[in-house]
C-alpha positions in Angstrom: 282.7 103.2 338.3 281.3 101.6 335.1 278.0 103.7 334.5 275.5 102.0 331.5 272.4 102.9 331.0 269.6 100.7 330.1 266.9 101.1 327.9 263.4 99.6 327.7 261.8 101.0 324.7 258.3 100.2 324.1 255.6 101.4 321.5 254.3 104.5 323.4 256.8 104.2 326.8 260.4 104.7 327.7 262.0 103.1 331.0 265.4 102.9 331.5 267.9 102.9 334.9 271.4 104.0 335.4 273.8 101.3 337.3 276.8 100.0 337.9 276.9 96.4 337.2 279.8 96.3 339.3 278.5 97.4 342.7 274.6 96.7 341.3 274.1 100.2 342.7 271.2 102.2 341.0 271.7 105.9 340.1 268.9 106.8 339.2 265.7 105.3 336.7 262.5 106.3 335.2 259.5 106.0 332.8 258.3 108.4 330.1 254.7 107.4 328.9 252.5 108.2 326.7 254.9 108.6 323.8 252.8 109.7 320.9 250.4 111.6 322.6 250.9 115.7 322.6 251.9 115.1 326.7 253.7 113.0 328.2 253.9 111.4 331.5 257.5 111.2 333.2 259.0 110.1 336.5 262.6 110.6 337.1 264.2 108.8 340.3 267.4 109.4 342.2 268.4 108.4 345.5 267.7 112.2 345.9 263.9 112.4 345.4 261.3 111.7 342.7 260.3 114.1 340.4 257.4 114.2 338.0 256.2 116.2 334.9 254.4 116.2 331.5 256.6 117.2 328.7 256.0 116.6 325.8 256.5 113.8 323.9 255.2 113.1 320.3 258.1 110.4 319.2 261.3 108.6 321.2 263.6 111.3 320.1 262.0 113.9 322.4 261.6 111.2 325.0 264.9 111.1 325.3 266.0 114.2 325.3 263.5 114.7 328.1 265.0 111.8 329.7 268.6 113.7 329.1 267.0 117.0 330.7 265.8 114.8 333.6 269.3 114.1 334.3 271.1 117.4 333.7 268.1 119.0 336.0 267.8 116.2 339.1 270.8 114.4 338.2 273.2 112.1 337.8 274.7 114.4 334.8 275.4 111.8 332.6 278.3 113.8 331.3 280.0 113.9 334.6 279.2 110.2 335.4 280.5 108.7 331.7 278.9 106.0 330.6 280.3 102.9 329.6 277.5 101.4 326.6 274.0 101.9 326.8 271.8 98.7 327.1 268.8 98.1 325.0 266.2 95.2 325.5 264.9 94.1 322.4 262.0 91.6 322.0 263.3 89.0 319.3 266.6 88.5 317.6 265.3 85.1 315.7 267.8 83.0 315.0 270.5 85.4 314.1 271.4 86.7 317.6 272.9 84.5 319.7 274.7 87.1 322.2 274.4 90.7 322.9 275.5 92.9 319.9 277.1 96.4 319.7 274.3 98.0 317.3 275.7 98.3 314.0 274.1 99.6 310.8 273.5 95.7 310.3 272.3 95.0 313.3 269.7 97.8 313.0 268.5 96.4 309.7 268.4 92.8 311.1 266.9 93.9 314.2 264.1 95.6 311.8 263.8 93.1 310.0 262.7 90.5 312.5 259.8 93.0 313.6 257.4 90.9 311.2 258.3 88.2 314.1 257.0 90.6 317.1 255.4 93.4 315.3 254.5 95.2 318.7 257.9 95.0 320.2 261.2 94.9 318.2 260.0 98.6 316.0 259.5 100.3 319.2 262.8 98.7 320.6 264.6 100.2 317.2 263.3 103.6 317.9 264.8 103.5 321.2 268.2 102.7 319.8 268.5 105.1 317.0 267.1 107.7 319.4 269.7 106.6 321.8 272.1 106.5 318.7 271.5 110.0 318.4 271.5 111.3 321.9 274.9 109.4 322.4 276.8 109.1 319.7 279.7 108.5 320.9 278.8 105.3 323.6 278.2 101.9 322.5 274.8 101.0 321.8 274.3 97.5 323.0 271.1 95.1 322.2 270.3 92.5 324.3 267.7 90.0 323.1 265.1 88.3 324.7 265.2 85.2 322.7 269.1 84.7 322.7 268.7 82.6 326.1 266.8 80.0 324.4 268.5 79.7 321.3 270.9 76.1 323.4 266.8 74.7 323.2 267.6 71.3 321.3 265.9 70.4 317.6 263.3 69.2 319.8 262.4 71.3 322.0 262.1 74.2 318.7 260.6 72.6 316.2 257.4 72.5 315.5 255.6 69.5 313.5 254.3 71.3 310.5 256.0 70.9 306.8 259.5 71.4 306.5 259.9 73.5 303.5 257.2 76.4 304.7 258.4 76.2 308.2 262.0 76.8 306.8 261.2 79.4 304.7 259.0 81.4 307.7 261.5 80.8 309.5 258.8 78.6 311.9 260.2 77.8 315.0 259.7 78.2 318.8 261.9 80.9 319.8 261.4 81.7 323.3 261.2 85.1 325.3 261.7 86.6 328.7 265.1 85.1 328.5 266.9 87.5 330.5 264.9 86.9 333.4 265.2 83.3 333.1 269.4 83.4 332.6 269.3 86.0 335.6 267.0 84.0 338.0 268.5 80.4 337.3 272.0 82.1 337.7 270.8 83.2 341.4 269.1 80.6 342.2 271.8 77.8 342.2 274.0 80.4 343.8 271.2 80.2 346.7 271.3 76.2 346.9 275.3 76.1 346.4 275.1 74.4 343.6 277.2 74.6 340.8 275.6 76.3 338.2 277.2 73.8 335.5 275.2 71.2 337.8 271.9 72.6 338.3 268.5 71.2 337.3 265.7 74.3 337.5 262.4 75.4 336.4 261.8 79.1 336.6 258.2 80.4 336.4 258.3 84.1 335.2 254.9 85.1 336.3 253.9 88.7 335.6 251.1 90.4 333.3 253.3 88.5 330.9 254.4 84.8 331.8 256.8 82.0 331.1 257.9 79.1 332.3 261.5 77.5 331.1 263.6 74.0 331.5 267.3 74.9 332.6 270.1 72.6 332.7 273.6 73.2 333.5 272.5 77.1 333.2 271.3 76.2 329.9 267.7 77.0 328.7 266.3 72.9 327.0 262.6 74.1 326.8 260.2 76.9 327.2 256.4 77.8 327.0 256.3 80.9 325.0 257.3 80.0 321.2 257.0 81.7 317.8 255.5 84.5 319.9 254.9 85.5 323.4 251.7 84.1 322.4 251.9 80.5 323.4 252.4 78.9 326.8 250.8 79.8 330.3 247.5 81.7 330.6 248.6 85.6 330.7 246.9 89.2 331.9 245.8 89.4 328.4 246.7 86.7 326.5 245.1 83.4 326.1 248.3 81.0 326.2 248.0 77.4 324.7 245.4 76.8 322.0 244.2 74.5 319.9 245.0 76.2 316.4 241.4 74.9 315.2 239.8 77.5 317.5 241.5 80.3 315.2 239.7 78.2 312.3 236.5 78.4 313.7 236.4 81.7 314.6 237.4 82.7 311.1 234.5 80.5 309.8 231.6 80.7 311.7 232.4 83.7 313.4 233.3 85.8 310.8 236.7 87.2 312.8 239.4 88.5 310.7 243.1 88.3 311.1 243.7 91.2 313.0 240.6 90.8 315.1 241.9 87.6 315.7 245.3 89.1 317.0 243.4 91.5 319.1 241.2 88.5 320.5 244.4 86.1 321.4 246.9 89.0 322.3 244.6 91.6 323.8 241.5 90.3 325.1 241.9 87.0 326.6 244.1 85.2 329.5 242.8 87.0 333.0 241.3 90.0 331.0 239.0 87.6 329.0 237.9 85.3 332.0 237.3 87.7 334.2 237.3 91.4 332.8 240.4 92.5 334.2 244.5 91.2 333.8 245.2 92.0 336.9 246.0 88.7 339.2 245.4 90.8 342.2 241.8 91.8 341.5 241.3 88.3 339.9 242.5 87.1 343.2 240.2 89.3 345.5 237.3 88.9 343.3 237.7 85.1 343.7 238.1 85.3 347.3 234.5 87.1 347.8 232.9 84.7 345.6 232.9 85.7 342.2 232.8 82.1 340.3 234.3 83.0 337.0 237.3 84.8 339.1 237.8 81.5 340.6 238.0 79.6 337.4 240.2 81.7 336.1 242.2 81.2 339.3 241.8 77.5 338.9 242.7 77.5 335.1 245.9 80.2 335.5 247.1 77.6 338.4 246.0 74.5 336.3 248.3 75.6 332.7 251.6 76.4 335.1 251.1 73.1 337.3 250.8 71.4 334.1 254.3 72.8 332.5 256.0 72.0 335.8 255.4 68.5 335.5 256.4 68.7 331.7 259.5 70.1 332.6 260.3 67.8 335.3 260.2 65.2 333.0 262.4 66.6 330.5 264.8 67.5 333.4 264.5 64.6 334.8 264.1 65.8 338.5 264.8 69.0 339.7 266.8 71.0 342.0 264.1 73.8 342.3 261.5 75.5 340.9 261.6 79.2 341.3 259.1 81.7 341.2 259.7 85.3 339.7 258.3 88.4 338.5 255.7 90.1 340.0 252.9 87.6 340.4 256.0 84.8 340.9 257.3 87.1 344.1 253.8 88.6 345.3 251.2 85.9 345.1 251.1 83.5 347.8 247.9 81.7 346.6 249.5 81.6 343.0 252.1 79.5 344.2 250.3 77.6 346.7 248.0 76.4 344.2 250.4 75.8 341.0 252.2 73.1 343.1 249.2 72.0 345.2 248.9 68.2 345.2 252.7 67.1 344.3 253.5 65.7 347.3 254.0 62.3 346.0 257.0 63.8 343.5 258.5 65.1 346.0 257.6 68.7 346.5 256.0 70.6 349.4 255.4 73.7 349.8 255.2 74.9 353.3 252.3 77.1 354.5 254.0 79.6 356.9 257.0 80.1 354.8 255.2 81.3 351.7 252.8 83.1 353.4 255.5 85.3 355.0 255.8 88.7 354.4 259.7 88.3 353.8 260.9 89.8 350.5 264.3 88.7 348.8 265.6 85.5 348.0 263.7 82.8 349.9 263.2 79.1 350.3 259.2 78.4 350.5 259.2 74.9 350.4 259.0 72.3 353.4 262.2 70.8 355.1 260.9 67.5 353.9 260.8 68.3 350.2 263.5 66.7 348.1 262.7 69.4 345.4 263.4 72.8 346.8 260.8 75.7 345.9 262.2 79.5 345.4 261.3 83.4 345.0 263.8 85.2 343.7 263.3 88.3 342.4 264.3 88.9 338.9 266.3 92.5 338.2 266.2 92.0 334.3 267.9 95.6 334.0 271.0 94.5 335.7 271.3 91.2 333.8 270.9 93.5 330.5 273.6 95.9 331.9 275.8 93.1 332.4 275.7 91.7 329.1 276.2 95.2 327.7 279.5 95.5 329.0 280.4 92.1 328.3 280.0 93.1 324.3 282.0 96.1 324.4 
């Protein structure tokens, strides 16, 4: 059996799963939350049960070793099992990480380093991996980046038109995120049409509190929505997606916003949240369905941003095989993806009504027998993709 853990560190939270990439069997997983905080929140899975507690948890290294007790007490021991390489997700590796990278002292410091790129991501990722460093010191620590996917994107596809010289020296580019997702969906989904992957032609919508939508060729990521940060692209739970960067300008002016109330404003309170007063598409959804106008805009604007990316993509594709929904809101919401591809008929895609209403799960054809594009859920497992790529470092 090859046993890696995987480990999804985030600023006050700690999920991670136990697997075999071989057998995509799960042993067990878990969340620890608020990290920080005098108590914690844990919930520790096994085939065996689920069992919850409050330890406590004031920084990742306690996490972990509550996460360690969690598995000496309900099991698997992780002694007995052996792991093979622990598997960290980490937010952004620039333009330095191309691959998944055994953690080095260098790749600690570069992986620091890049946290002025995702402030709220890549420090909280680093404390997972010198906490796992320290837990198990003798099992390759793996990183696994979210922006290495994206780094085949062409000149341009990156590059934004803003002067050379300061771009170069911020290191100014569109990066790209949620790329695990993306290699792992793409991946399944020409397995699912029998096509060769070297061959395939997809857009994958990654549609969850957080969304993206990427251009893949030949199993090769050529564009994508998010950029510099997660910021940019389709409207989000919280964030506002594209903008013009004037409104930032007037805001600053007129309204008297700061830079980090700026941040807040962008990252925090706009997309779903900010239309509607809550991120969540499900009670955006409901609230739209009895009535509630500005739920239905923002239903009509969330639908608008990803139609409008789709068509973008199939230019730059120049047809495609399928598009494929993922992620929560990609696998869950029927009227999400009724509506995003509403009206494209004449291009040659068709959704059909009984199919995507159907409470099936798993990997699924939606679209019409008459449409030359295909149209796809396929549920993302961004853990096992990570475990994979851990083992193929070590």
């Amino acid at each position: 059996m090859i046993a890696v853990l995987v480990i999804n560190s985030g600023s006050s939270s700690l999920k991670y799963q136990l697997l075999d990439p071989a057998t995509e069997t799960v042993l067990a997983k878990g969340l620890i939350e608020r990290i920080g905080q005098p108590t914690g929140s844990m919930e520790h899975s096994t085939t065996g049960g689920v069992w919850r507690s409050e330890p406590p948890t004031p920084d990742h290294h306690v996490a972990f070793r509550a996460m360690t007790a969690a598995f000496d007490e309900h099991g698997p021991v992780l002694a007995e099992v052996g792991l093979t390489v622990v598997g960290h997700r980490v937010v952004h590796g620039g333009a330095r990480f191309f691959a998944p990278t055994v953690v080095t002292p260098q790749a600690e410091h570069d992986i620091d380093e890049l946290a002025e790129y995702a402030p709220l991501h890549n420090p909280a990722n680093l404390a997972g991996i010198r906490a796992a460093r320290t837990a198990f010191p003798d099992v390759p620590q793996v990183a696994v980046f979210d922006t290495a996917f994206h780094q085949t994107m062409p000149p341009e596809a990156y590059t934004y038109a803003i002067d050379a010289a300061v771009a170069e020296r911020y290191r100014i580019r569109r990066y790209g995120f949620h790329g695990t997702s993306h290699k792992y969906v793409s991946e399944r989904a020409a397995a699912f049409l029998g096509v060769p992957l070297e061959e395939s032609r997809l857009i994958v919508l990654h549609l969850g509190n957080g969304a993206s939508a990427t251009a893949v060729r030949g199993g090769r990521s050529i564009d994508t929505s998010m950029g510099f940060t997660p910021l940019q692209g389709l409207v989000m739970g919280t964030r506002s997606g594209d903008l013009d960067p004037a409104v930032v300008f007037q805001l600053a002016r007129f309204g008297g916003l700061d830079l980090d109330e700026l941040d807040e404003l962008l990252n925090k309170r706009s997309g779903l949240l900010g239309l509607t007063g809550t991120g969540d598409l499900r009670d955006v959804t409901a609230k739209a369905a009895a009535g509630d106008t500005a739920a239905q805009v923002a239903l009509d604007v969330y639908c608008h941003r990803i139609r409008h990316y789709v068509g973008a993509y199939l230019a730059q594709l120049g047809g495609a095989d399928a598009i494929v929904f993922t992620a929560g809101v990609g696998e869950n919401s029927t009227i999400v993806r009724e509506r995003s591809l509403a009206g494209l008929g004449e291009l040659g895609i068709a959704v059909d009504p009984a199919r995507n209403a159907a409470a099936e799960r798993g990997e699924r054809r939606i679209s019409s027998d008459g449409s030359r594009t295909q149209v796809l859920v396929i549920p993302t497992n961004e853990e096992l993709e990570i475990a994979r790529q851990a083992v193929s470092a070590v």
